[in-house]
C-alpha positions as CSV (number, residue, x, y, z in Angstrom):
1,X,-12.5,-6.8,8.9
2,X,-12.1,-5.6,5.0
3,X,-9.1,-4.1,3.3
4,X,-9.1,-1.8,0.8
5,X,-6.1,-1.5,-1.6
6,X,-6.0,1.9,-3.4
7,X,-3.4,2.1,-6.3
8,X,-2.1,5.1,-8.1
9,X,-3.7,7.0,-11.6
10,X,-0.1,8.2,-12.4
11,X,1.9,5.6,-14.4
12,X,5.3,6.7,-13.2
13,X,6.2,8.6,-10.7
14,X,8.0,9.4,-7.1
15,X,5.9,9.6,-4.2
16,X,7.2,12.8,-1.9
17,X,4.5,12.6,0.9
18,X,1.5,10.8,1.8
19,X,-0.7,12.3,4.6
20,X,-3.0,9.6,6.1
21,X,-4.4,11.8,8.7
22,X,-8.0,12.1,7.3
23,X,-8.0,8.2,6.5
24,X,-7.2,7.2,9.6
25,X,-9.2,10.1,11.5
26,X,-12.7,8.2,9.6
27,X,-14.5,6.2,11.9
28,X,-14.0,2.4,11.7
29,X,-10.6,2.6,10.4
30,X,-8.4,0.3,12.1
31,X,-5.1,0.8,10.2
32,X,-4.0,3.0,7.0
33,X,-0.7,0.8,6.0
34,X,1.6,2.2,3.0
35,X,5.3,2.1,2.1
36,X,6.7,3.4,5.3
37,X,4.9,1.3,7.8
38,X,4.0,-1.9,5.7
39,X,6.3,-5.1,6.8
40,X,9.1,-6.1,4.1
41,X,7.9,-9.2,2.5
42,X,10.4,-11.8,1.5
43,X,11.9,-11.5,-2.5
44,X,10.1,-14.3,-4.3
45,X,12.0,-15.4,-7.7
46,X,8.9,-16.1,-10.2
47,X,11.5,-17.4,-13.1
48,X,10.5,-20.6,-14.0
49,X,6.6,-19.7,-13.5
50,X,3.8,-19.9,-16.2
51,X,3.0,-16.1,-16.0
């Protein structure tokens, strides 16, 4: 299994709609996952790292 992660061209904006129906019609795909149907991952405070 692979994963693809697609990011956006635009900066700053609002996302209104996302239609996955042609992603997830293509053969092989398994699961199209965005900000709707992704799990919440837990908060994770990065003060006190070296980045």
């Amino acid at each position: 299994m692979h994963a693809v992660i697609v990011d956006s061209s635009i900066g700053r904006g609002r996302i209104t709609s996302i239609d996955t129906g042609a992603a997830e019609a293509l053969p092989g795909v398994l699961k199209v996952i965005h900000h709707r149907n992704a799990r919440k991952l837990p908060y994770r405070d990065n003060a006190g790292s070296n980045n």
